[in-house]
C-alpha positions as a Markdown table, in Angstrom:
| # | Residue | x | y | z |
|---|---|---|---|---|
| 1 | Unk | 0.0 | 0.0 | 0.0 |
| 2 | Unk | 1.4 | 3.7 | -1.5 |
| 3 | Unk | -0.1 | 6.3 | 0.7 |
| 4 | Unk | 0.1 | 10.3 | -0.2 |
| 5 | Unk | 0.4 | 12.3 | 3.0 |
| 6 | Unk | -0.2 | 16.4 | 2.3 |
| 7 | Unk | -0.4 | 18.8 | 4.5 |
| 8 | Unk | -1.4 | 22.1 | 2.7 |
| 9 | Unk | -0.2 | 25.8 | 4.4 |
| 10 | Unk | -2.3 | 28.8 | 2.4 |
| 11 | Unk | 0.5 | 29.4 | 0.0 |
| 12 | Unk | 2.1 | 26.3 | 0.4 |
| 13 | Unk | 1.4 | 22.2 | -0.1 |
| 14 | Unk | 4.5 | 19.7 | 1.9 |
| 15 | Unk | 4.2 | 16.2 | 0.7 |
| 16 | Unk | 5.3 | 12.1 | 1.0 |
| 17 | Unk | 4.7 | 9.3 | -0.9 |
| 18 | Unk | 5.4 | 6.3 | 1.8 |
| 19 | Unk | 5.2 | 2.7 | 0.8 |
| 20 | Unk | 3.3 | 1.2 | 4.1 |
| 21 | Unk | 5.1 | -2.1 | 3.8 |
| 22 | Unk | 8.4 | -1.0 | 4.8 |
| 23 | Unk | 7.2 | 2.8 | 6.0 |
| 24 | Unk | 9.4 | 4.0 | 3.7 |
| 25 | Unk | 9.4 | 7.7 | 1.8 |
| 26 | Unk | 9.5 | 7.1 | -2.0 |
| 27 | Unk | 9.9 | 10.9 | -2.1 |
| 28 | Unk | 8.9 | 13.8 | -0.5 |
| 29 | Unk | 8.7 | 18.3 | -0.9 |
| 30 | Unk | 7.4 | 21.0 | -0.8 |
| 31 | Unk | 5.4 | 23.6 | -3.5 |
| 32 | Unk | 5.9 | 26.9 | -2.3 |
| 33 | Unk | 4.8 | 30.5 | -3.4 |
| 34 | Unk | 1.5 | 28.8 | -4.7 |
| 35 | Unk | -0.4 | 31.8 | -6.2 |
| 36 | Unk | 2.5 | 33.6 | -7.8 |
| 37 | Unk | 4.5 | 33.4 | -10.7 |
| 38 | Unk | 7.6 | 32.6 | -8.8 |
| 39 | Unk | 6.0 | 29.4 | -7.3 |
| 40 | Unk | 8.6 | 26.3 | -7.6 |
| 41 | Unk | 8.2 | 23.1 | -5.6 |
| 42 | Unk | 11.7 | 20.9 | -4.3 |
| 43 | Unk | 11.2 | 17.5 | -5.2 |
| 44 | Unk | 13.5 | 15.1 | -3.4 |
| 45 | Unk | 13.7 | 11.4 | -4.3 |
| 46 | Unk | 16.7 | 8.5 | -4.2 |
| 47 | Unk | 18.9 | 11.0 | -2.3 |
| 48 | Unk | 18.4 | 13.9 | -4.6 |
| 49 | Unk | 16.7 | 17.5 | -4.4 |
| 50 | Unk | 15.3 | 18.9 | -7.3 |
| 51 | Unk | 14.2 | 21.8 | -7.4 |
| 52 | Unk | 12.1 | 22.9 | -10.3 |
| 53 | Unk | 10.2 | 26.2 | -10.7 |
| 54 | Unk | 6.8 | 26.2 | -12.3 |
| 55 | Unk | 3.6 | 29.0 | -11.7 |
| 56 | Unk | 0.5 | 27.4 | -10.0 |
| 57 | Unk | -1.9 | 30.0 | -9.5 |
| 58 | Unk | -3.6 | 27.3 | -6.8 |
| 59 | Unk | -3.5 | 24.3 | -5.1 |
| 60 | Unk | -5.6 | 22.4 | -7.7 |
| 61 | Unk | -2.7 | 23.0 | -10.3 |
| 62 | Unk | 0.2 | 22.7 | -7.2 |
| 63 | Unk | -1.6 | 18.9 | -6.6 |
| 64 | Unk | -1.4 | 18.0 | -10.3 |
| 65 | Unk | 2.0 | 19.1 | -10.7 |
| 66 | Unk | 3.4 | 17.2 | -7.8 |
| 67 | Unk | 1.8 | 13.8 | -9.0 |
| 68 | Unk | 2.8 | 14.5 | -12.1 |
| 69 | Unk | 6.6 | 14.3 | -10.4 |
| 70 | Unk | 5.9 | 11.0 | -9.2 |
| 71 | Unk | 5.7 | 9.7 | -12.2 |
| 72 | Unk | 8.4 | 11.9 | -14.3 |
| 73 | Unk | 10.5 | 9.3 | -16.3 |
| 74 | Unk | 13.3 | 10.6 | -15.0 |
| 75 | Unk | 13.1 | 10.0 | -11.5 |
| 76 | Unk | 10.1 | 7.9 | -10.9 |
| 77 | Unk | 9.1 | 6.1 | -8.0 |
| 78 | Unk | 5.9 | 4.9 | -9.8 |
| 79 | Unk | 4.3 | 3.8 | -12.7 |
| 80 | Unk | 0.8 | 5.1 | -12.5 |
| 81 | Unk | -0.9 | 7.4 | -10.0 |
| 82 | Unk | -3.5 | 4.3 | -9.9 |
| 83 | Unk | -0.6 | 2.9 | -6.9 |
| 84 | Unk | -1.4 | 5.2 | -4.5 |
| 85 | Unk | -4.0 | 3.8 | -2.3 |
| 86 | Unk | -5.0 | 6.5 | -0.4 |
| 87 | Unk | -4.1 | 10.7 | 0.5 |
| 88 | Unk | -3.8 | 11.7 | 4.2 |
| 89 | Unk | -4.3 | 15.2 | 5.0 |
| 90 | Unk | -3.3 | 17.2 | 8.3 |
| 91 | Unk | -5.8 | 19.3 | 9.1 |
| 92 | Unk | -5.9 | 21.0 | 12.4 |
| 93 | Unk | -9.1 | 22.3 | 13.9 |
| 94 | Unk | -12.2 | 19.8 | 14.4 |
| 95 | Unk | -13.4 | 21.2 | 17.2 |
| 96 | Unk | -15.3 | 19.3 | 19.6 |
| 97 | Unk | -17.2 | 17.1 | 17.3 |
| 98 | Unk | -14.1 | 15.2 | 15.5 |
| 99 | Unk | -12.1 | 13.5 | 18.3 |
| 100 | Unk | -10.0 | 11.1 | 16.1 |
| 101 | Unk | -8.9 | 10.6 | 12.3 |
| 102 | Unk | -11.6 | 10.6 | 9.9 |
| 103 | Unk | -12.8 | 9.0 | 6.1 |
| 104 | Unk | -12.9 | 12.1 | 4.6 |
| 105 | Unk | -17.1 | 12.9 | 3.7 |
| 106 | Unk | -19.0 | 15.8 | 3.1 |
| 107 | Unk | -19.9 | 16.4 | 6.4 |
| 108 | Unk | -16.0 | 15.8 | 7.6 |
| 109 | Unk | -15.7 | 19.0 | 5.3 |
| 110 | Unk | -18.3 | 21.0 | 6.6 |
| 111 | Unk | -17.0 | 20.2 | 10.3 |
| 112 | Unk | -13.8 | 21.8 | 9.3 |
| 113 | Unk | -15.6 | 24.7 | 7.5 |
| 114 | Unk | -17.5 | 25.2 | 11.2 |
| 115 | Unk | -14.2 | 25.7 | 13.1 |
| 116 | Unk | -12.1 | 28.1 | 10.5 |
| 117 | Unk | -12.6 | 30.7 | 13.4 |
| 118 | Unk | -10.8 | 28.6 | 15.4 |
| 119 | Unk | -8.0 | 28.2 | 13.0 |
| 120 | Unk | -8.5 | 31.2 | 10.2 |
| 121 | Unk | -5.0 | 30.2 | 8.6 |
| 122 | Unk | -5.1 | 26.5 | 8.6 |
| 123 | Unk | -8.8 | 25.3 | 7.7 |
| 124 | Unk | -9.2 | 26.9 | 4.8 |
| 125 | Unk | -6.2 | 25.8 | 3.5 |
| 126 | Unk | -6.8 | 21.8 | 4.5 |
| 127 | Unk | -10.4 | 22.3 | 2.5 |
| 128 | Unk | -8.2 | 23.4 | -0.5 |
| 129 | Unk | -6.1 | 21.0 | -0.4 |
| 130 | Unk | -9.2 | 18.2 | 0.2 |
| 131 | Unk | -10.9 | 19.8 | -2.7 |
| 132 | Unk | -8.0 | 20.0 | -5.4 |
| 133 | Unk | -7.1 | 16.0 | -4.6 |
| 134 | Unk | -10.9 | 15.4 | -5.1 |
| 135 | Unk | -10.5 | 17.4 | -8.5 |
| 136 | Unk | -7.4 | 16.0 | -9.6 |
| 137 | Unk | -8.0 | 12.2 | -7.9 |
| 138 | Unk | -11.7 | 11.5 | -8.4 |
| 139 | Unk | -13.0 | 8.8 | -6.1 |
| 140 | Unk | -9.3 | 8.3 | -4.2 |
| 141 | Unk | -10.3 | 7.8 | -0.5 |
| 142 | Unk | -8.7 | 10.4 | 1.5 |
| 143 | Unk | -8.3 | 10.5 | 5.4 |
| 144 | Unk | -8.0 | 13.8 | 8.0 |
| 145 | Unk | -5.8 | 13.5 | 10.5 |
| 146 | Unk | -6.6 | 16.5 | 13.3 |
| 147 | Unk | -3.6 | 17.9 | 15.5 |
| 148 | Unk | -6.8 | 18.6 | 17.6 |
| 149 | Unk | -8.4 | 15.2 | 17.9 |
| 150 | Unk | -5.6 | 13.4 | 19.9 |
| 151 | Unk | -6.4 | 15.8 | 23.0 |
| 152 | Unk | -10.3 | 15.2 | 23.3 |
| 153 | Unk | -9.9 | 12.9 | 25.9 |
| 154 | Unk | -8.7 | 15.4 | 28.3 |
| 155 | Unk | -10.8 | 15.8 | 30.9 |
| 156 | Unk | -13.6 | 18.4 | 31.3 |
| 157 | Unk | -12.1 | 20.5 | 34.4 |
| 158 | Unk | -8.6 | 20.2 | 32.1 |
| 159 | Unk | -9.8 | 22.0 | 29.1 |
| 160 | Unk | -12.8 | 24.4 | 30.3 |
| 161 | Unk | -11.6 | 27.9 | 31.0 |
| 162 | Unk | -12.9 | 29.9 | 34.3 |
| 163 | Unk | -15.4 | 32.1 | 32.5 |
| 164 | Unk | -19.0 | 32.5 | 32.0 |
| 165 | Unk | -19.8 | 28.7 | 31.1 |
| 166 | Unk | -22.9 | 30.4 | 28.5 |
| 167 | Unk | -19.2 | 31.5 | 26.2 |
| 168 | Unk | -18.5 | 27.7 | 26.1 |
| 169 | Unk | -21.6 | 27.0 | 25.0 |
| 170 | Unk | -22.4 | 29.9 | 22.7 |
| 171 | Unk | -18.9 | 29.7 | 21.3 |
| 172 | Unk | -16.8 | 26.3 | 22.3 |
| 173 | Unk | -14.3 | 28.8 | 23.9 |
| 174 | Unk | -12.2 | 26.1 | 25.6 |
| 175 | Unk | -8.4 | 24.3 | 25.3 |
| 176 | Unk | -8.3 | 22.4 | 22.3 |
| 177 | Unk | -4.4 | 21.6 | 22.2 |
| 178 | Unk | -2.7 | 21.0 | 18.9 |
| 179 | Unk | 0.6 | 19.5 | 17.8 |
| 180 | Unk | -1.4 | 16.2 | 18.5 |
| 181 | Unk | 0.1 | 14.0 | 15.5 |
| 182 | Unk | 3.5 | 14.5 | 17.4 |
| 183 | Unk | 2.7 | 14.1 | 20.6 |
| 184 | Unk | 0.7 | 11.0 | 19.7 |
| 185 | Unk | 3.7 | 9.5 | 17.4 |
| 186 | Unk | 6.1 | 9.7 | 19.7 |
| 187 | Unk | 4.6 | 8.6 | 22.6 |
| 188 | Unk | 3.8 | 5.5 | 20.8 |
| 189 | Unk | 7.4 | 5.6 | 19.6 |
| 190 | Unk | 8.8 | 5.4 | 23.1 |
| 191 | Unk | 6.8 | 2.3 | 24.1 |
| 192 | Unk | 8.0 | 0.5 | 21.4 |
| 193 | Unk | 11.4 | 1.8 | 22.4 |
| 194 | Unk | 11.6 | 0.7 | 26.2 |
| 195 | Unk | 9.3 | -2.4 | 24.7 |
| 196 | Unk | 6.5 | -1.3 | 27.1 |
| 197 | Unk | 2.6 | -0.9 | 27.0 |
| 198 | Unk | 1.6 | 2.4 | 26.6 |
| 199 | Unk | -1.2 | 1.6 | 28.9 |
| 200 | Unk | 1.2 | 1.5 | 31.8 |
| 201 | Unk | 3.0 | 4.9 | 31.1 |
| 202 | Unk | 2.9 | 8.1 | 32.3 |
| 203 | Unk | 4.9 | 10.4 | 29.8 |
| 204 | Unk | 5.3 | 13.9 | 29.5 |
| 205 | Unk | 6.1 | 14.6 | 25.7 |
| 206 | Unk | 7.6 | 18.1 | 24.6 |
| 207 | Unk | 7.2 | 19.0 | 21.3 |
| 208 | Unk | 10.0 | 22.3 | 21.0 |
| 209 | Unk | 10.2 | 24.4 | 18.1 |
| 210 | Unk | 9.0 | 27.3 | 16.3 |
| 211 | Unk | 5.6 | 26.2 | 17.5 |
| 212 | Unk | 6.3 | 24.4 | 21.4 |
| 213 | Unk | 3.3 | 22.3 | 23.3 |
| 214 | Unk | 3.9 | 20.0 | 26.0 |
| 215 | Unk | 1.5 | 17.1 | 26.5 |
| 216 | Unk | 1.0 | 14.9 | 29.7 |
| 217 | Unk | 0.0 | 11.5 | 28.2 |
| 218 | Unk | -1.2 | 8.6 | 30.4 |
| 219 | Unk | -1.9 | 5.4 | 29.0 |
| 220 | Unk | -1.6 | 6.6 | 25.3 |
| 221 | Unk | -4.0 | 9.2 | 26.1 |
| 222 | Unk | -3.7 | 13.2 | 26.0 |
| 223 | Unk | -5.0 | 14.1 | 29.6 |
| 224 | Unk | -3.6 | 17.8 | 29.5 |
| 225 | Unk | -1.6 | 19.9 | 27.1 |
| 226 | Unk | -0.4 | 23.4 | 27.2 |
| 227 | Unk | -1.6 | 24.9 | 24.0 |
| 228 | Unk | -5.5 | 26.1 | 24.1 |
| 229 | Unk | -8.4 | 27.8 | 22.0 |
| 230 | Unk | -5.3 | 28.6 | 20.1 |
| 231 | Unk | -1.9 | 27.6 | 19.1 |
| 232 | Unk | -1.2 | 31.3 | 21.3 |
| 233 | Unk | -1.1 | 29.6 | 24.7 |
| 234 | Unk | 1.2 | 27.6 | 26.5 |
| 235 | Unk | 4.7 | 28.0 | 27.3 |
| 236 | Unk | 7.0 | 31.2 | 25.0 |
| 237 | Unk | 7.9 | 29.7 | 21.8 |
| 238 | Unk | 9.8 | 32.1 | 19.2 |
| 239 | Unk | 7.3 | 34.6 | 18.5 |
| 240 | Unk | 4.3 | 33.7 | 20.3 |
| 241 | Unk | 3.8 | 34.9 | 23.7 |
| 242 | Unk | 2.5 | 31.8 | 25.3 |
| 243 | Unk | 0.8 | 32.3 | 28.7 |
| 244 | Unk | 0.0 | 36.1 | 30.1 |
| 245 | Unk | -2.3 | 38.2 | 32.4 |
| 246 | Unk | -5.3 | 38.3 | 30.1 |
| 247 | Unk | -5.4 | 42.1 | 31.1 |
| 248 | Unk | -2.3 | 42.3 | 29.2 |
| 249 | Unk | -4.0 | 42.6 | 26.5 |
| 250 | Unk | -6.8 | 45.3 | 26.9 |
| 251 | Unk | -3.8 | 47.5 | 28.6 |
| 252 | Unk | -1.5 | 47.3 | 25.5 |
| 253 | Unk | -5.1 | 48.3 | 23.4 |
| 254 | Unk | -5.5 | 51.3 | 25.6 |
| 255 | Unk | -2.2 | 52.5 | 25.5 |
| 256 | Unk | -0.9 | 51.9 | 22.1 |
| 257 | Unk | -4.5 | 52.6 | 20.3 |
| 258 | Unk | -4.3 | 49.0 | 18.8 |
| 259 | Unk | -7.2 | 46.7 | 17.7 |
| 260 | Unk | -7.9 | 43.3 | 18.5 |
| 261 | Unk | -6.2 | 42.0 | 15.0 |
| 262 | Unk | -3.1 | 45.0 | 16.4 |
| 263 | Unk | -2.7 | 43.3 | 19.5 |
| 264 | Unk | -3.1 | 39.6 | 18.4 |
| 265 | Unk | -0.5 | 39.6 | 15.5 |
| 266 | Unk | 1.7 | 41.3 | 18.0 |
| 267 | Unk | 1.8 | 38.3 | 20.6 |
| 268 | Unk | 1.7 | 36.2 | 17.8 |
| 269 | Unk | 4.4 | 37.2 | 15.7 |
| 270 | Unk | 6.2 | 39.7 | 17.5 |
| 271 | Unk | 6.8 | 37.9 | 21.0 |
| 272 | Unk | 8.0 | 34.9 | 22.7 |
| 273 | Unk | 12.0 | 34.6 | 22.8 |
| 274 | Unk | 12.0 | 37.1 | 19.8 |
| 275 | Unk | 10.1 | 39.6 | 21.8 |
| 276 | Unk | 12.3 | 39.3 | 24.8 |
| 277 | Unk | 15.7 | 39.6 | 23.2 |
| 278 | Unk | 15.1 | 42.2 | 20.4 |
| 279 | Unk | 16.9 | 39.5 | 17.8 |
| 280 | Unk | 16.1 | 37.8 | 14.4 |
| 281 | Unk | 13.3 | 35.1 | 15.1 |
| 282 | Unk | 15.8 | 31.6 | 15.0 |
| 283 | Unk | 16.5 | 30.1 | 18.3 |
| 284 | Unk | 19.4 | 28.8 | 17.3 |
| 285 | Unk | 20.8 | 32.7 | 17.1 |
| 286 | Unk | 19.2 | 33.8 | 20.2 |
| 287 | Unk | 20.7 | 30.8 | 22.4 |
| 288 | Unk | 24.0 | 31.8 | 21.0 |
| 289 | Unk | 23.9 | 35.3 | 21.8 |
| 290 | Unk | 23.1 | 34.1 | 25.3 |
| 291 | Unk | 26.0 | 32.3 | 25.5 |
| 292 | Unk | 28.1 | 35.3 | 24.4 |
| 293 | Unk | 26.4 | 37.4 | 27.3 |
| 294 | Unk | 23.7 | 39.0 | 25.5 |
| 295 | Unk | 21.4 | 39.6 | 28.4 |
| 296 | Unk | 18.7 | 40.0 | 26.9 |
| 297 | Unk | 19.0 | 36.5 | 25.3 |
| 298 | Unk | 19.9 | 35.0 | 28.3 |
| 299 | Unk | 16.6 | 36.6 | 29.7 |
| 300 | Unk | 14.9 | 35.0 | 26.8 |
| 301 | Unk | 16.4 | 32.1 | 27.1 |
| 302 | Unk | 15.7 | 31.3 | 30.7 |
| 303 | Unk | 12.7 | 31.8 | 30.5 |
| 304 | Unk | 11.9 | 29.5 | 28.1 |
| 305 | Unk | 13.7 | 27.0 | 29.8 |
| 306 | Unk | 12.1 | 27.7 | 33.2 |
| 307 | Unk | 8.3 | 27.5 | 31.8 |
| 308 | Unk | 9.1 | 23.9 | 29.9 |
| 309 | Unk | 10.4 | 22.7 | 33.0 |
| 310 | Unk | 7.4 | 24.4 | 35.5 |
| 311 | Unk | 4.9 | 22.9 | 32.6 |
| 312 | Unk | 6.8 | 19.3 | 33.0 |
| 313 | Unk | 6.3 | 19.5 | 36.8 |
| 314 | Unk | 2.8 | 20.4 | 36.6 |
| 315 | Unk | 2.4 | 17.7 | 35.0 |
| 316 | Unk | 3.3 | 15.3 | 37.3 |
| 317 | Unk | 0.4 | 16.4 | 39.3 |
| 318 | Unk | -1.9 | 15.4 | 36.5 |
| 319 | Unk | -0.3 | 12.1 | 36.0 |
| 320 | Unk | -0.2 | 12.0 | 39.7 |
| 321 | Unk | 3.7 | 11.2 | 38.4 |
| 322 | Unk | 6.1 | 10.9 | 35.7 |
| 323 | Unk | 7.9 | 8.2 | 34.0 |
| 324 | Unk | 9.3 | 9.1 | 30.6 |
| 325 | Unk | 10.0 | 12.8 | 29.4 |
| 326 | Unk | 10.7 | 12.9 | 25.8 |
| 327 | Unk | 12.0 | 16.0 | 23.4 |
| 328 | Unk | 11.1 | 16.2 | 19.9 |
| 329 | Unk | 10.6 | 19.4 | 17.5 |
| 330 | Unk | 13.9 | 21.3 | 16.2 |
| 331 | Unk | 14.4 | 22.7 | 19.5 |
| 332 | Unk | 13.7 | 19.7 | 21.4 |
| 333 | Unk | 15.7 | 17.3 | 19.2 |
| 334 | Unk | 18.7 | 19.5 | 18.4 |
| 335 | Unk | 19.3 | 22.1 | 21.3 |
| 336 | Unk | 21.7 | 20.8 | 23.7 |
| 337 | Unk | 21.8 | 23.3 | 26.3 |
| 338 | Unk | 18.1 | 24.0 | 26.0 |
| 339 | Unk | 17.2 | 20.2 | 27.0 |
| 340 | Unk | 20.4 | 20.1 | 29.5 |
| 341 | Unk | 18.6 | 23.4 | 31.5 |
| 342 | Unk | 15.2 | 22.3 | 31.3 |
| 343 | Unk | 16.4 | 18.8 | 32.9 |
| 344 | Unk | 18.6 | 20.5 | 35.6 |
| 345 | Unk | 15.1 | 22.3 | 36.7 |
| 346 | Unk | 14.0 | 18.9 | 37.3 |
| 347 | Unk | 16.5 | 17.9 | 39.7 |
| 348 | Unk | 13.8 | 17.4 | 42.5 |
| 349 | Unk | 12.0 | 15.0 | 40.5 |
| 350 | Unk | 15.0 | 13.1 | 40.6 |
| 351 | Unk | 15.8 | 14.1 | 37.0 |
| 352 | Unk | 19.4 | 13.4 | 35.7 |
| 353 | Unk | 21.0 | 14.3 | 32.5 |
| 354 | Unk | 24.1 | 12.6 | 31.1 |
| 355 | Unk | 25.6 | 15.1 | 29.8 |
| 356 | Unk | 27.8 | 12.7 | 27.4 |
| 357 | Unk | 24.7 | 11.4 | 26.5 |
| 358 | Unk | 22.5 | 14.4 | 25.4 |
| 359 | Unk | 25.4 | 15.7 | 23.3 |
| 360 | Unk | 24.2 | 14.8 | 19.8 |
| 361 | Unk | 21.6 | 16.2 | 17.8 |
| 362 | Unk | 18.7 | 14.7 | 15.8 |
| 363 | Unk | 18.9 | 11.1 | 17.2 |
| 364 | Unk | 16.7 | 8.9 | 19.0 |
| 365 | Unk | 18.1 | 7.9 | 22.4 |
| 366 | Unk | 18.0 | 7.9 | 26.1 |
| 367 | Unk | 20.0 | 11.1 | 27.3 |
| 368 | Unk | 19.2 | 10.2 | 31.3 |
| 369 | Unk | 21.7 | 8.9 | 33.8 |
| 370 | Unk | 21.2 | 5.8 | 34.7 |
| 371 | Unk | 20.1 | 6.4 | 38.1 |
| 372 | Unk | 17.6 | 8.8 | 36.9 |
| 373 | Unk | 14.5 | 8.1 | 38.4 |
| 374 | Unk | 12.4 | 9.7 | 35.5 |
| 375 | Unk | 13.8 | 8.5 | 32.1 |
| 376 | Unk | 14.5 | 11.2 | 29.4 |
| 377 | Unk | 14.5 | 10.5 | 25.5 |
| 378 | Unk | 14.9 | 12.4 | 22.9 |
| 379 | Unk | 12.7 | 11.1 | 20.1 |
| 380 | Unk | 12.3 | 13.0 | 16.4 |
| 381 | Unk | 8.7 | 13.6 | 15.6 |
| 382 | Unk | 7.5 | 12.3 | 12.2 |
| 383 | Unk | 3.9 | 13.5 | 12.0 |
| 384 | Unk | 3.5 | 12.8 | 8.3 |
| 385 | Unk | 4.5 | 8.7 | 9.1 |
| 386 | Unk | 1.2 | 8.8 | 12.3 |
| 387 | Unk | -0.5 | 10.6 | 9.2 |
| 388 | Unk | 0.0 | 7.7 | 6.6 |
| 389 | Unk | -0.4 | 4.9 | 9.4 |
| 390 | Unk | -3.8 | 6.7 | 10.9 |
| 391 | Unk | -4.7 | 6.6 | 7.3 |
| 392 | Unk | -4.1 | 2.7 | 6.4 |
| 393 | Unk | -5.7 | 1.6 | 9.3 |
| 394 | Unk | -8.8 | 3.4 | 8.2 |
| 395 | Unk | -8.6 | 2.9 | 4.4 |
């Protein structure tokens, strides 16, 4: 079985073709600039990157283009678009009513069409990518796979925010969570690791990068994650604030005259580690500044460390413990001092880095001591692999 995994941005369509026998990617890329002249997509298959630039003024003619790449004599990894099975989308808002991956229907559709103000960037774009495959592949059964839908079995006093409850009702203002396919791939991942049942587990998975959640996950289950109604929430990431005083925000409207959209694109885009230390949005530059005593970056940088490591501890309380912390995400996976910090925080959990251990970057291992009492892994996410697996097992 050939399945096509997409996940389509506004502008912007990432793909694999994985062959489910031995999970592996036949290819894989990205179409970029969709819209404009200057669109091009980078194709890479057997080792190589191609890069070839061609105008798609949507995703209808992105979609036909990239299959059209699978099958390019020249570097083909199949013979006929009739050998892929099925297409597995990310999508990422299903609200309440979607709490698991879905046969894409009609209704499925509409669902997604009900939540785009609860993801104005995202759901739109899924529906165009659902509709251009349906367009281009007529009849190909196609599955939605939700970062939302892994954290619906949090529980009700978890998600429900202290408001008036009619807003909940009126609205579904409540935490929703995202970055689910991660969390939910390499939690799995881990069990298989230590060769355990997930059903025994209590495992605090932080997904770090431009985006950052954390998610406590007890018996293969999401039962709290920091992200909320929106990807906004949760600990700093690079330009999002993560957590504030609410008021916050109605005293930067007053004083700097801003509106709602002002104020929102601020702590979306203009906050976070960025925000603090006044540098280019890559955490990779703002972690070395604070190690050339920029202290502004340090500031930054502290306090990201400190928040993972207090959302980690709160965490034990909802586990009522903790056995298994696990990085993933390009911070997570590949920032040495970042996981080093966050696990010295963690000292009184009986936390302990090898620091031999944790000095790599990118690989799957155990970076604890051995007489740590919680065991920490680093673990790489692969969100489009849960995608194409969540698919086959519905297809």
């Amino acid at each position: 079985m050939k399945i096509l995994v997409l996940n389509c941005g506004s502008s912007s369509l990432k793909y694999q073709l994985i062959n489910m026998e031995t999970e592996e990617v036949l290819a894989s890329g990205k179409y970029e600039r969709i819209g404009e002249e200057e669109a091009f997509i980078t194709h890479k298959v057997n080792g190589k990157k191609i890069e070839i630039k061609h105008p798609a003024k949507n995703h209808e003619e992105a979609v036909d283009f990239t299959l059209k790449q699978l099958i390019n004599p020249e570097y083909k990894v199949i013979d006929s678009l009739d050998e892929i099975n099925a297409i597995g989308h990310r999508l990422v808002h299903g609200g309440e009513k979607i709490s698991q991956s879905v046969v894409i229907t009609d209704e499925v559709i509409e669902i997604v069409k009900e939540n785009i103000d609860l993801a104005p960037l995202h759901n739109p774009a899924g529906i165009i990518g659902i509709e251009a495959c349906r367009k281009v592949m007529p009849g190909k059964p196609m599955v939605g796979v939700f970062d939302t839908a892994f954290h619906q079995t949090m529980p009700k006093e978890r998600y429900i925010y202290p408001i008036p409850y009619e807003y909940y009702e009126k609205y579904h203002i409540r935490k929703y969570g995202f970055h689910g396919t991660s969390h939910m791939y390499v939690s799995q991942r881990l069990a298989e690791i230590v060769k355990k049942d997930i059903k025994d587990l209590k495992i605090v998975t932080c997904h770090l990068g431009q985006g950052s959640s954390l998610c406590a996950v007890q018996g293969g289950k999401s039962v709290d994650t920091s992200m909320g109604l929106t990807p906004l929430a949760g600990i700093p990431m690079v330009t999002r604030s993560g957590d504030l005083d609410p008021s916050v925000v109605t005293y930067l409207m007053k004083k700097e005259n801003m509106s709602a959209d002002e104020v929102e694109n601020v702590l979306n885009k203009k906050s976070g580690v960025q925000g603090i230390s006044g540098l280019a949005p890559d955490f990779r530059e703002i972690e070395a500044a604070s190690n050339n005593n920029d202290e502004r970056a340090k500031i930054a940088i502290d306090k990201f460390i400190y928040e993972v490591a207090a959302y980690i501890a709160k965490y034990a309380v909802a586990m009522n413990g903790v056995d298994y912390i696990i990085f993933t995400g390009g911070v997570g996976e590949n920032q040495i001092n970042i996981r080093k910090g966050i696990c010295q925080k963690l000292e009184f959990m009986g936390v302990k880095v090898d620091v031999e251990a944790n000095n790599m970057r990118g690989e799957e291992k155990e970076i604890s001591a051995p007489d740590s009492k919680v065991k920490v892994y680093v673990v790489p996410t692969n969100e489009e692999l849960m995608i194409a697996r969540e698919t086959k097992r519905l297809i």
